[in-house]
C-alpha positions as CSV (number, residue, x, y, z in Angstrom):
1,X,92.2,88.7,107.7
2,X,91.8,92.0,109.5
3,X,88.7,92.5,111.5
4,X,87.5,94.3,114.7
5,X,85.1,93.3,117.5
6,X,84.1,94.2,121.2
7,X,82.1,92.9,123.9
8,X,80.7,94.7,126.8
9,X,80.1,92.1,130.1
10,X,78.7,93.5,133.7
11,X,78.8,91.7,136.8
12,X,77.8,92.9,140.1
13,X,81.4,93.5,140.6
14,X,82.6,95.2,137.4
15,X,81.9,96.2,134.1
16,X,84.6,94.7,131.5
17,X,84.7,95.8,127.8
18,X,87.0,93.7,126.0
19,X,87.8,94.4,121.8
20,X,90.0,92.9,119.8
21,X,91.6,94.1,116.2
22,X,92.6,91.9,113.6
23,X,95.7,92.4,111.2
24,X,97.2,90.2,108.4
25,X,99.8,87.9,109.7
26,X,101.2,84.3,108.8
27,X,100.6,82.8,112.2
28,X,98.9,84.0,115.4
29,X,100.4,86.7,117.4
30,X,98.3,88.1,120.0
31,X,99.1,91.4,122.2
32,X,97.3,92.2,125.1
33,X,96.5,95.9,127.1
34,X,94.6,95.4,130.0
35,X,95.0,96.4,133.9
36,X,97.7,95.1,136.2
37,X,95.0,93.5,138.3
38,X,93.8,91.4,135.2
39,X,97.1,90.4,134.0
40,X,96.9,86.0,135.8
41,X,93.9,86.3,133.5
42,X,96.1,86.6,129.9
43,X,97.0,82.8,130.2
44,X,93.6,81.5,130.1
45,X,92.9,84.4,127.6
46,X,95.8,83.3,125.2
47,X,94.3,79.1,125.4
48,X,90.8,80.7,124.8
49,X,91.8,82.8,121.9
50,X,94.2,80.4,120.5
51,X,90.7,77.5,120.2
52,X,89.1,79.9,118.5
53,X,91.5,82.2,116.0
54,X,93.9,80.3,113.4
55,X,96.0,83.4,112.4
56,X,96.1,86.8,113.0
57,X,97.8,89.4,114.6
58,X,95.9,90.6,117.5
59,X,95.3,93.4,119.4
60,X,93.3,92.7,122.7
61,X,92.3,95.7,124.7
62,X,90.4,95.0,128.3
63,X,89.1,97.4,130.2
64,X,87.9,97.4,133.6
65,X,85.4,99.2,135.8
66,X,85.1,98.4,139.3
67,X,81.4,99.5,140.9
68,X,81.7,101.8,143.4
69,X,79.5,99.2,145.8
70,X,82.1,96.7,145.5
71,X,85.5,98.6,144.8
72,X,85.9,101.7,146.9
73,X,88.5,103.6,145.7
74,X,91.4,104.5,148.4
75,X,92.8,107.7,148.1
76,X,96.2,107.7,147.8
77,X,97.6,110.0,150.7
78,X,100.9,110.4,149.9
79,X,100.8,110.9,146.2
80,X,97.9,113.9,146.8
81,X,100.3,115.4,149.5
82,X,103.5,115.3,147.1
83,X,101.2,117.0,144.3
84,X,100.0,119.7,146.5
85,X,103.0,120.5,148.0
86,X,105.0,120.5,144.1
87,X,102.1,122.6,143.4
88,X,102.9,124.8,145.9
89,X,106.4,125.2,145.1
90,X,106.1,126.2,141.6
91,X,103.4,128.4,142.1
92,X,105.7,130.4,144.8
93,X,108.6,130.2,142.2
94,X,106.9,131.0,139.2
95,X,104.9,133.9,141.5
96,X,101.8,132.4,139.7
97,X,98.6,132.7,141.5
98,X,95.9,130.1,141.9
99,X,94.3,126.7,143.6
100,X,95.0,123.5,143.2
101,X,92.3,121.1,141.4
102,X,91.1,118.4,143.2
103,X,89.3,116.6,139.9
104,X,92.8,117.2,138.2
105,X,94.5,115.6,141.2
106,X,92.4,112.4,141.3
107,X,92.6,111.9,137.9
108,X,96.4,111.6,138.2
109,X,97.6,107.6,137.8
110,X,97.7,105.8,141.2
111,X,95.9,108.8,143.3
112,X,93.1,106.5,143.6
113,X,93.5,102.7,144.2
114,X,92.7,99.9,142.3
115,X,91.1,96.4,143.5
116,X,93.7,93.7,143.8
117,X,93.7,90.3,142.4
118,X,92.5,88.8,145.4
119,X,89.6,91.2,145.6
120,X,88.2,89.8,142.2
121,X,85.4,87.1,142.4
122,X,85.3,83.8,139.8
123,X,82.7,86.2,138.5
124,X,84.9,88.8,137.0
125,X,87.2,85.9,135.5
126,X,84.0,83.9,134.1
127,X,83.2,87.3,132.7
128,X,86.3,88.0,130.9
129,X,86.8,84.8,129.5
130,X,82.9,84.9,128.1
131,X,83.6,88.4,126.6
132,X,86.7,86.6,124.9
133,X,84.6,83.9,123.8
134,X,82.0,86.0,122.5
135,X,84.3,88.3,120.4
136,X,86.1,85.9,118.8
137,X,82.8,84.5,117.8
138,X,81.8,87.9,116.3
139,X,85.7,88.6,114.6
140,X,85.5,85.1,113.0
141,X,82.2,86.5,111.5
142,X,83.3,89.8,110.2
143,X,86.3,87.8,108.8
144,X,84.2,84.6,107.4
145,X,82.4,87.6,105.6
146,X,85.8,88.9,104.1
147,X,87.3,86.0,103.4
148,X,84.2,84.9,101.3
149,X,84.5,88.1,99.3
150,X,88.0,87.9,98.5
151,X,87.6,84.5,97.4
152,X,85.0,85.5,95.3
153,X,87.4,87.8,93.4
154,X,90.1,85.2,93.3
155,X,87.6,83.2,91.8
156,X,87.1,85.6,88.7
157,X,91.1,85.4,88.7
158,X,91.3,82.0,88.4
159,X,89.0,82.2,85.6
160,X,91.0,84.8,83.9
161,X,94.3,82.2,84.2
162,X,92.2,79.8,82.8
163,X,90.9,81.8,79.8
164,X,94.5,82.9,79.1
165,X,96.1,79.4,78.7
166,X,92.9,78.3,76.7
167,X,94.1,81.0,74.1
168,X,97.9,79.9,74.5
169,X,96.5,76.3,74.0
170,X,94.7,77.6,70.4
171,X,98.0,79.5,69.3
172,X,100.2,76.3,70.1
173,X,98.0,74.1,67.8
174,X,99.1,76.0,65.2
175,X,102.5,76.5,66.0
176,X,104.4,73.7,63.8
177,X,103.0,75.3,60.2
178,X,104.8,78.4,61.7
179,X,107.6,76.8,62.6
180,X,108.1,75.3,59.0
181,X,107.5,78.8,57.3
182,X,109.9,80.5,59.8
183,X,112.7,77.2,59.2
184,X,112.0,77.9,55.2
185,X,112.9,81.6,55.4
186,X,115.8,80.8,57.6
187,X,117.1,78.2,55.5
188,X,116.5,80.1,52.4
189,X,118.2,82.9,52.9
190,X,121.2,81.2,54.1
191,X,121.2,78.9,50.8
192,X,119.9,81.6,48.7
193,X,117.5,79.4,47.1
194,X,114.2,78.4,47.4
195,X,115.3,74.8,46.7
196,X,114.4,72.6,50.1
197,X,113.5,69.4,51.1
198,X,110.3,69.3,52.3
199,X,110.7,66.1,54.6
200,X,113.7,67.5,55.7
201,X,112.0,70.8,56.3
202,X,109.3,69.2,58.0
203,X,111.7,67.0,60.4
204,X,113.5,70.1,61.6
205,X,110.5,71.9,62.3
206,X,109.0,68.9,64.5
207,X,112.3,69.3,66.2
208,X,112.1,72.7,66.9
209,X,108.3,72.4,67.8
210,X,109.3,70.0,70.5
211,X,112.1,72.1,72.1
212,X,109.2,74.7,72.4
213,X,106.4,72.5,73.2
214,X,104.7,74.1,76.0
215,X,101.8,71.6,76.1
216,X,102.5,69.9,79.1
217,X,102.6,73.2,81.1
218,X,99.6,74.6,79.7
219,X,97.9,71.5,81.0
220,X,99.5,71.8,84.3
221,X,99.0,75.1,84.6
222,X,95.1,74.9,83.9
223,X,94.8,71.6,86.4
224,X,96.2,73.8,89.5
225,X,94.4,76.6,88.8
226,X,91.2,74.3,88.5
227,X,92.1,72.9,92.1
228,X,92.5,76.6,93.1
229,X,89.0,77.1,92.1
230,X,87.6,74.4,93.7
231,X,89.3,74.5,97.3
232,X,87.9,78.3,97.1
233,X,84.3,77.2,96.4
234,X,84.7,74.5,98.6
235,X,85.7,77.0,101.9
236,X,87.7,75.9,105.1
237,X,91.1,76.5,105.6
238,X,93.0,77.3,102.8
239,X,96.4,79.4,103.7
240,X,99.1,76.5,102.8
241,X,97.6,74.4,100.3
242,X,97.2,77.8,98.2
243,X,100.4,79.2,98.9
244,X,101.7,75.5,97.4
245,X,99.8,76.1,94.3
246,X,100.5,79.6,93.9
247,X,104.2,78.1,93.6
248,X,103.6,75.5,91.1
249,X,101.4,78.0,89.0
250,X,104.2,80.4,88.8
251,X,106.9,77.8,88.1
252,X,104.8,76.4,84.7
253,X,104.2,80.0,83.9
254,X,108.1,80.9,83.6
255,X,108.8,77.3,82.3
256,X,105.7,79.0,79.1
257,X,108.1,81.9,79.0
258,X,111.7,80.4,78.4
259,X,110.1,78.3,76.1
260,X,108.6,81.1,73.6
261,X,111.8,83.0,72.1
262,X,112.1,80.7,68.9
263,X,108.1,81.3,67.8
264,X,108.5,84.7,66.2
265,X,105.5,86.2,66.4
266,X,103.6,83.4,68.1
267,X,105.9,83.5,70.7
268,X,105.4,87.4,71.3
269,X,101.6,86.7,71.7
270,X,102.2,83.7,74.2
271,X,104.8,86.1,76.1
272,X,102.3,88.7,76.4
273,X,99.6,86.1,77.4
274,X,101.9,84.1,80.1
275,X,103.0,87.6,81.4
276,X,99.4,88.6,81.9
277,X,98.9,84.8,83.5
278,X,101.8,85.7,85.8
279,X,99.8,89.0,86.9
280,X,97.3,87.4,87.9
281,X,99.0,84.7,89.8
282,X,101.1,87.4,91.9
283,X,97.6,89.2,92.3
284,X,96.5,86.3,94.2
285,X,99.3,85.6,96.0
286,X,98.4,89.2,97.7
287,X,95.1,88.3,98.5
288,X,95.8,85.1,99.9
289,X,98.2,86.5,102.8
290,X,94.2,87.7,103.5
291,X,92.8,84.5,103.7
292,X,93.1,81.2,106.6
């Protein structure tokens, strides 16, 4: 589920702002940005993360602010000496006239030093991996809050499933007088009479009624989108157990289809009703990649 949060933490050492951004992704995959001096930090960052966020892929930004009482900044000799002198050069070649900037020169990367590892405290690590705590605590929120939405709305789609195979289960109880009236024309036509047995009329239309029964996956269909329903009411993790029903939903829904091209038009009505069943089913299936 996608998701953003961030965390400002201030010790008497540094400030540290730490955000992280949430994207869509089967498993967790986490990418961190943060300063060269923070980087022994990202394995106890990754086990901190990893307790706390099930899937995702992350973006972890960490920014970090040394006070001036506790990390003077260096000044960078050698860098500001190379700038003023290529400054120099270009403005005699170029016959351009003008000063070099000193706020433009400090600003340039590595003019001014940063703290080292060793120079950080246990208080700048305690703080980073509270900030990391914290925003996972507020991202699972902002995500709890979308995943409870989007299972709402997979709710009213499971409903929708359910309401189509109710109808496919009303136009199947009345398939086998069909059946009989469509065997009669066939039969008539090719005999040309209307001359037929009705016993054996009605034996060949039981038999064609039961090579396109579709009972049984009507009633499967309905059970797993029941248990769909309930494991989305019920909350918690859901990410594999739907993606197994989502399979078994689909598979009873083309079973429906290759079962209705005997029913005339009965089997044009069921068609049109397993293919909107189908929708449905692949309309969930891309709001689950959403969900844990």
């Amino acid at each position: 589920m996608t998701g953003f949060a961030r965390v400002r933490q201030t010790t008497p050492q540094a400030e540290i702002v730490l955000s992280i951004k949430s994207v869509n992704h089967r498993g967790l995959d986490m990418h961190f940005h943060m300063p060269p001096e923070l980087d022994p930090l990202e394995s106890e960052l990754r086990s901190t993360l990893k307790r706390a966020i099930a899937r995702g892929h992350l973006q972890i930004h960490l920014l970090f602010s040394p006070t001036p009482e506790s990390a003077p900044a260096p000044l960078n000799r050698p860098l500001l000496d190379s700038y003023l002198r290529a400054y120099r050069e270009a403005a005699e070649a170029y016959q351009l006239a003008g000063q070099p900037d000193l706020n433009s020169a400090l600003r340039l990367p590595g003019m001014l030093g940063a703290a080292t590892r060793e120079e950080l405290d246990e208080s700048v690590a305690g703080a980073v991996l509270a900030a990391a705590r914290e925003a996972a605590v507020l991202l699972n929120a902002v995500r709890e809050r979308e995943g409870e939405a989007i299972a709402g709305e997979l709710g009213e789609r499971c409903r929708a499933i359910c309401g189509l195979v109710e109808r496919m289960e009303q136009i199947r109880a009345g398939s086998v007088p069909a059946f009989q009236k469509r065997l009669h024309e066939k039969l008539s036509d090719l005999l040309r009479g209307p001359s037929i047995d009705p016993q054996r009329l009605a034996q060949e239309a039981a038999i064609l009624a039961d090579r396109s029964d579709i009972s049984e996956e009507l009633l499967r269909l309905r059970t797993h989108t029941e248990q769909l329903a309930g494991m989305l009411a019920a909350g918690g993790e859901v990410g594999k157990r739907l993606d197994f029903l989502l399979q078994e939903m689909n598979r009873e829904s083309n079973t429906i289809l290759s079962k209705t091209g005997g029913l005339g038009d009965l089997g044009l009505t069921i068609t049109e009703l397993a293919l909107a069943a189908k929708s449905e089913i692949d309309k969930i299936r891309e709001q689950a990649l959403n969900l844990e």
